[in-house]
C-alpha positions as CSV (number, residue, x, y, z in Angstrom):
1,X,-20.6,-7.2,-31.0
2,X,-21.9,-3.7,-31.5
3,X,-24.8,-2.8,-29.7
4,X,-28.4,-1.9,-31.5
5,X,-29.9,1.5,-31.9
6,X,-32.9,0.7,-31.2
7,X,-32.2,-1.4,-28.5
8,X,-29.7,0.9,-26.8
9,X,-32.5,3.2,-27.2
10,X,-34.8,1.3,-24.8
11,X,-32.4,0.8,-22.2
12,X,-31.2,4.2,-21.7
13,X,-34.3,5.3,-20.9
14,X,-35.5,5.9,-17.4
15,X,-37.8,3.3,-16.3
16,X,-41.4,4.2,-16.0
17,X,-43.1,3.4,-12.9
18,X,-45.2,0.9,-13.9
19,X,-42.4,-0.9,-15.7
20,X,-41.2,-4.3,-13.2
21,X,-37.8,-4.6,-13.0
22,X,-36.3,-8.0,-12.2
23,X,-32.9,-8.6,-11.3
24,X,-33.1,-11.5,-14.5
25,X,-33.7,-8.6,-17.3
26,X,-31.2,-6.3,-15.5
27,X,-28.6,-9.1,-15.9
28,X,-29.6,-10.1,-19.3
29,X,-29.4,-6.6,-20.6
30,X,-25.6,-5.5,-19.1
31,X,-24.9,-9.5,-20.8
32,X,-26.3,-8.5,-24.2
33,X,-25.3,-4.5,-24.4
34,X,-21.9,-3.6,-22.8
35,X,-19.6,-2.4,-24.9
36,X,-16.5,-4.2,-25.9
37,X,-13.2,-2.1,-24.8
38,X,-11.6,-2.2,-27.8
39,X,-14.1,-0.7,-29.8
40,X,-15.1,1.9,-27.3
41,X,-12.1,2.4,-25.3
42,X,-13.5,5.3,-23.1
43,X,-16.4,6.1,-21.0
44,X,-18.9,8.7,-21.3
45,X,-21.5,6.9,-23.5
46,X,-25.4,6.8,-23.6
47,X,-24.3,2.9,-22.2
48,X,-21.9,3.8,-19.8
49,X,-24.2,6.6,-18.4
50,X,-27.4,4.2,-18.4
51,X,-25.1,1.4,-16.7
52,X,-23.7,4.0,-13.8
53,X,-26.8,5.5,-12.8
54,X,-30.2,3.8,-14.0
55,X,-28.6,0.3,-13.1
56,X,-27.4,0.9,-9.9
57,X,-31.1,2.8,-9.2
58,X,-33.2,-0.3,-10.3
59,X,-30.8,-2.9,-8.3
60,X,-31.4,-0.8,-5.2
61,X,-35.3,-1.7,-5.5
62,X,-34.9,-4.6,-6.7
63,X,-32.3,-5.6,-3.3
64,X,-33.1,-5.0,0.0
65,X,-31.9,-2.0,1.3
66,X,-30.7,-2.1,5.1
67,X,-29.3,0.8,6.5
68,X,-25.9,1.2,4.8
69,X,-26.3,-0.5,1.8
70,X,-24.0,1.5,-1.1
71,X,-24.9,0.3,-4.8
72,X,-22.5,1.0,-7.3
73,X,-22.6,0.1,-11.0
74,X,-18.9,1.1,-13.0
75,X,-17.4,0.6,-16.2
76,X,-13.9,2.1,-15.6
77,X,-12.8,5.4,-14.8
78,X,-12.0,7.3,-18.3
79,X,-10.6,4.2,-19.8
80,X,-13.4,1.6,-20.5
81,X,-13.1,-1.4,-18.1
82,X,-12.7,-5.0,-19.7
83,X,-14.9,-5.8,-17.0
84,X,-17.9,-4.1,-16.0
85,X,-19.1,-4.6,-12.2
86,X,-22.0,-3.7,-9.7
87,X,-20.9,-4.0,-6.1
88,X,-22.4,-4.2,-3.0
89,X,-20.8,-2.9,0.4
90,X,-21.9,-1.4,3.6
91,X,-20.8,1.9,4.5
92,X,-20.3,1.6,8.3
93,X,-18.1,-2.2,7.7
94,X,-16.3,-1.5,4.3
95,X,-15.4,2.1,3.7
96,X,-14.3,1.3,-0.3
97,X,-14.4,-0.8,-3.4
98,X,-10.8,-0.7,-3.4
99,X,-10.2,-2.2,0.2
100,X,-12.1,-4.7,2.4
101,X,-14.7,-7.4,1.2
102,X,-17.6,-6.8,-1.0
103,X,-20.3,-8.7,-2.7
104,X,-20.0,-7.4,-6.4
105,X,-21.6,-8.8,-10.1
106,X,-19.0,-9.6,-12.4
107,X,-19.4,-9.3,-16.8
108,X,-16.5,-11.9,-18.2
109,X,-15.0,-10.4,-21.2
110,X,-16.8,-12.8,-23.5
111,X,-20.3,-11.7,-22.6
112,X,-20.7,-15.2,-21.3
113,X,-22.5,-15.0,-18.1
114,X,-22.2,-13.2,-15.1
115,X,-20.4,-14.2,-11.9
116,X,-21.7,-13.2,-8.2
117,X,-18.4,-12.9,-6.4
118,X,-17.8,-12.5,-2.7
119,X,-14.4,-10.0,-3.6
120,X,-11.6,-8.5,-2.3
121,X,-10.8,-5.4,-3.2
122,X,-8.0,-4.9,-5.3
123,X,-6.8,-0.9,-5.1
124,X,-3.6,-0.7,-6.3
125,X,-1.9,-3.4,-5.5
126,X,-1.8,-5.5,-9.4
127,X,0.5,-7.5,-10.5
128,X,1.3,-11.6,-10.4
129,X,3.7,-10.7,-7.3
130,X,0.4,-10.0,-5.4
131,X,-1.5,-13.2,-7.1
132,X,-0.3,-16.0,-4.4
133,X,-1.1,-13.3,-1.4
134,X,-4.7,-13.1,-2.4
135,X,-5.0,-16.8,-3.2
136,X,-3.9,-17.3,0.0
137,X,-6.0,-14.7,1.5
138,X,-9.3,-15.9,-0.2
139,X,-8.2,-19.9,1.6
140,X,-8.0,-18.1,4.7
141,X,-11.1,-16.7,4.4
142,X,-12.8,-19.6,3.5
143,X,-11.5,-21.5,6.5
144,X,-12.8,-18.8,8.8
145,X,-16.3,-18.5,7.2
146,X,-18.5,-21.6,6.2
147,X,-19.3,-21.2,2.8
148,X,-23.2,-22.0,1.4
149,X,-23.0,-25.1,-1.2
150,X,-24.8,-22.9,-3.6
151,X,-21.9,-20.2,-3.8
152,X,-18.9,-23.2,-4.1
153,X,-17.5,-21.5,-7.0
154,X,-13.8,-21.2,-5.8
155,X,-11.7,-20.6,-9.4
156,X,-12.7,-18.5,-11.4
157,X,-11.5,-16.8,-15.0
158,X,-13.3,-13.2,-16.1
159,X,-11.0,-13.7,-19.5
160,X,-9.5,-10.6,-18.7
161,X,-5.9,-9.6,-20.7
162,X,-5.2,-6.8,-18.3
163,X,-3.8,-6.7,-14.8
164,X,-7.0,-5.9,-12.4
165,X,-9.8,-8.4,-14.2
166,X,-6.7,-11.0,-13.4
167,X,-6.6,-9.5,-10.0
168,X,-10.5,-10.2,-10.0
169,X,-9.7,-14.0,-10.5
170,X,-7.3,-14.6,-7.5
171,X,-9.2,-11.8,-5.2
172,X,-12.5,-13.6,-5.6
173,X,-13.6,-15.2,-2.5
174,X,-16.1,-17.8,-3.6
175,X,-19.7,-17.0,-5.4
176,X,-21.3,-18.6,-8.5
177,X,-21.7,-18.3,-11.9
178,X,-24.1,-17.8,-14.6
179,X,-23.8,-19.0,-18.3
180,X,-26.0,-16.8,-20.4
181,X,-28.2,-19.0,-21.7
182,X,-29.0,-21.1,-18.2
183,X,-29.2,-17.7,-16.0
184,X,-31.9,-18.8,-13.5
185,X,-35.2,-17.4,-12.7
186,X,-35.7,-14.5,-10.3
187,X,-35.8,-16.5,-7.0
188,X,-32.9,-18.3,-7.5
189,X,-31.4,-14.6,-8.2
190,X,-32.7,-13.2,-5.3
191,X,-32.2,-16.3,-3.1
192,X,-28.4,-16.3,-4.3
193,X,-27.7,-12.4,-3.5
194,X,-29.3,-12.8,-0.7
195,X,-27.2,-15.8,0.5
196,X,-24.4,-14.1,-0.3
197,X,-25.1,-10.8,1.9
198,X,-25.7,-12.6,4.7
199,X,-22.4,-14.5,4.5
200,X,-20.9,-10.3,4.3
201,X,-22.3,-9.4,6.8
202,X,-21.0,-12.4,9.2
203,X,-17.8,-10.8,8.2
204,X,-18.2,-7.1,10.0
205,X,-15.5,-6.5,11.8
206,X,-13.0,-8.5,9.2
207,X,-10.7,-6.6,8.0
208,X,-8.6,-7.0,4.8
209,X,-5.2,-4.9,4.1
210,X,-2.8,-4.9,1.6
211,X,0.4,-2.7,2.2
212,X,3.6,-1.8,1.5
213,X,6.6,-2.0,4.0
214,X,9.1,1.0,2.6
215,X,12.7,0.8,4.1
216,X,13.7,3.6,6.0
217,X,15.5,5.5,3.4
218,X,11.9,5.2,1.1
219,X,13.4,3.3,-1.8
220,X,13.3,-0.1,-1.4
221,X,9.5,-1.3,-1.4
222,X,8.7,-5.0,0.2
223,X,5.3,-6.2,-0.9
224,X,3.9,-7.6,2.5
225,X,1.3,-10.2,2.0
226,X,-2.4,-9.9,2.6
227,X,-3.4,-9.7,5.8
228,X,-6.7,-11.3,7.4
229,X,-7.0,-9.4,10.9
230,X,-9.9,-9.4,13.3
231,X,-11.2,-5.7,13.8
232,X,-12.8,-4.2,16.8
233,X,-16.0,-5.9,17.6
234,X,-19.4,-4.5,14.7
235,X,-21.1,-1.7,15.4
236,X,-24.0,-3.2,16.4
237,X,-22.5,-5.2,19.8
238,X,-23.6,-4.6,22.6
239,X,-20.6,-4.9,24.4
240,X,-19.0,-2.6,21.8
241,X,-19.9,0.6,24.1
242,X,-20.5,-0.7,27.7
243,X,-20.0,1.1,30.6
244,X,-16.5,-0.3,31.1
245,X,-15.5,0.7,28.0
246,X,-17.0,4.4,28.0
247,X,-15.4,4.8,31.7
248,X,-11.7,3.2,30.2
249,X,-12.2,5.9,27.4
250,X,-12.5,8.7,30.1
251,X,-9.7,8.1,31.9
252,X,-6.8,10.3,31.4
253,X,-4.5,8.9,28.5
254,X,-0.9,7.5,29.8
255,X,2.1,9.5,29.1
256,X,5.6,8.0,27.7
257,X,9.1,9.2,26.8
258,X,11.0,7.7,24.3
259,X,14.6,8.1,23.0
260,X,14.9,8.0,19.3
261,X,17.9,7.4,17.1
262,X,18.4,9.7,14.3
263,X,21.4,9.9,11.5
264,X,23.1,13.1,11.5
265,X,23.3,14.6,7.6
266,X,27.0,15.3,6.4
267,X,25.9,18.2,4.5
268,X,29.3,18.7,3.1
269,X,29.4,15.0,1.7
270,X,25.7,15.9,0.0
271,X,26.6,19.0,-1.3
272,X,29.7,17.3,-3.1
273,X,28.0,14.6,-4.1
274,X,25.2,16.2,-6.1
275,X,28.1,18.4,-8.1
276,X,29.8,14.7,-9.1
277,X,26.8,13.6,-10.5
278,X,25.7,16.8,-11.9
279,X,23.0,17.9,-9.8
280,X,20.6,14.7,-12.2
281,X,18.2,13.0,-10.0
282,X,19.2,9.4,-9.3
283,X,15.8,7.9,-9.7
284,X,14.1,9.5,-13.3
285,X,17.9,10.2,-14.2
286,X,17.2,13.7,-15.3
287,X,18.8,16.7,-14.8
288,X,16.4,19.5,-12.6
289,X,18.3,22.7,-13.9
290,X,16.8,24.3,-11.2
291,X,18.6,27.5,-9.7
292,X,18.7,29.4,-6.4
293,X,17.9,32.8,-5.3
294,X,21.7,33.4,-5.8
295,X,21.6,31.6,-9.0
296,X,23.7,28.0,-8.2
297,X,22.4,25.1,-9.3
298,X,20.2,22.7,-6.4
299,X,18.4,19.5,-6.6
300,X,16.0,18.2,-3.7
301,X,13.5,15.3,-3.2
302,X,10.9,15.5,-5.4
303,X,10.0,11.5,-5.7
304,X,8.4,11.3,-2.0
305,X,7.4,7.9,-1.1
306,X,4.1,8.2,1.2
307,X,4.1,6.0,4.1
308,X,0.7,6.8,5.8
């Protein structure tokens, strides 16, 4: 549905200060305006510009803003997202979008509604092998953390064709949705969001991880499932910094020796091997043609898999 000159007009504009912004018209416009990604398939656009930064202004008036409060409003990086989203998240529990828990708005695809989702992040981890790992993850959750009635919403489908609006579905948590033509007047809004901080901020000290487990010769990748562990106890305990824990922290740190195990390289048998297979690398199966200071052919590692 393309958008309206006119009306794309009026919401790129900076809002004057005697304008009153709800959370219902923010909503309503994102609903109404964002751009479908196959039409506009990149970023960079009066919408996209009015969505990042005027948006994500507004909402932090419009929420309460305790200390550490991050607002963020994206529509993909470069590449337009099928699914636009504003998310919530607190500095000093969840360091980023892309790992931990975070309260986020969701756009479906359709311009349907919008969904309030208690999420997961999804960083790079996409795919359906990681599907049943954050299904599981979001049960776990839920059995560690009562959920309000009014945020019951466990399934949900965003309509997305692409990997990470799928991811959205099985990361999401549990929340509630809002059809577009039933979205609810500005206390129920509020009261909603509000709900569903407080049930984030019950979870400091959660944390969430997703990792990989690479074999020791860095080639063979195990996808570990997500994790739910308890962290160290929220900033704001008491018992976090007592004196017993300030005068362990001075004590002098224990010293150990340890005997490790290491393979011994035949450099012979690697030398000959690379001239058998003619010095192509094993993994993009091309050839380097890189030479020496004596001018002889070499090949090296230059596919590093990063484990920290």
């Amino acid at each position: 549905m393309p958008i309206k000159r006119r009306r794309l007009r009026r919401i790129c504009c900076h809002v004057r200060s005697d304008v009153v912004v709800t959370l219902q018209g923010l909503l309503t416009d994102v609903i109404d305006t964002f751009p479908d990604y196959r039409e506009q398939p990149r970023t960079g656009g009066p919408w996209d510009a009015w969505f990042r930064r005027d948006v994500a202004a507004q909402l932090r008036g419009v929420v309460p803003k305790p200390q550490g409060l991050v607002v963020v409003a994206t529509t993909g990086n470069g590449s337009r997202a099928e699914v636009p989203w504003i998310g919530f998240r607190r500095s000093d529990s969840t360091l980023s979008f892309l790992k931990g828990i975070y309260v986020a708005f969701l756009f479906p695809r359709d311009r349907s509604g919008v969904l309030l989702s208690l999420l997961q992040g999804v960083g790079k981890h996409l795919g359906s092998r990681w599907d049943s790992a954050r299904l599981a993850n979001a049960k776990k959750i839920r059995s560690l953390y009562p959920v309000p009635t009014r945020l019951s919403a466990f399934n949900v489908n965003l309509g997305g064709i692409y990997t990470t609006p799928r991811a959205y579905d099985k990361s999401h948590i549990c929340g509630r949705r809002y059809n577009r033509n039933e979205i609810p007047d500005e206390h129920v809004l509020l009261s909603d969001l509000y709900a569903m901080l407080d049930l984030y901020d019950s979870m400091d000290g959660l944390l969430v991880s997703c990792a990989d487990e690479t074999s020791a010769e860095g080639v063979d990748q195990k996808l570990s499932p997500l994790r739910v562990v308890q962290g160290p106890p929220p900033l704001n305990d008491p018992d976090r910094f007592s004196e017993d824990v300030i005068q362990d922290a001075a004590e002098p740190p224990i010293q150990r020796a340890r005997l490790v195990a290491i393979y011994q390289r035949n450099k012979a048998l690697a030398g000959d091997l690379k001239r058998i297979r003619g010095y192509r690398c094993e993994r993009c199966k091309q050839q380097t043609n890189w030479l020496a200071k004596n001018g002889k052919p070499y090949v090296e590692c230059h596919h590093p898999a990063f484990t920290g």
